[in-house]
Phi, psi and omega in degrees: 000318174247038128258014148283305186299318181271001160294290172335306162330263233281333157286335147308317181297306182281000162294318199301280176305358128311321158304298197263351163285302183297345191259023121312285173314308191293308183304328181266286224289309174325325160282330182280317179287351169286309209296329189303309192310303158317321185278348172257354144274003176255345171309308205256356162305298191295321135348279172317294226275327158293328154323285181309302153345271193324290211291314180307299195321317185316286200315312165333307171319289169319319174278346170280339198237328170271088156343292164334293183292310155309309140333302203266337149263335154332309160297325211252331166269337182247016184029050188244161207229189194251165179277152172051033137274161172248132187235092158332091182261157166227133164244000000 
């Protein structure tokens, strides 16, 4: 009898730790493919957001170095005119 019981013991201990081992593993391999996905959404976050960077910096530029262009969004986004001009907007 009790060496029936103590198989019976130590095959439970290794069902056991066998259960918590894979519902360990399952949980980590499951963070780890959220934690992936995320991270490749912040790849293309930062991506876009460097785009943009890249494009201000340009308009920045531009508006620092061109007098002309710098006119031409003043008029055109702030609707401002020259004195004793009249100015018309259309939509």
């Amino acid at each position: 009898m009790k060496g029936k019981f103590g198989k019976l013991f130590w095959l439970g201990v290794t069902l056991t730790i066998g259960i918590f081992t894979a519902f360990i593993c399952i949980r980590t391999l499951t963070d780890m493919v959220r934690t992936n996905a995320r991270s490749r959404e912040l790849r293309t976050k930062i991506e876009q957001l460097e785009k943009k960077i890249s494009a201000d910096s340009a308009f920045i530029h531009q508006l620092n170095t061109s007098p002309d262009f710098l006119e031409k969004v003043a008029r055109e986004q702030y609707h401002m005119q020259r004195e004793g001009e009249t100015v018309y907007i259309l939509e």
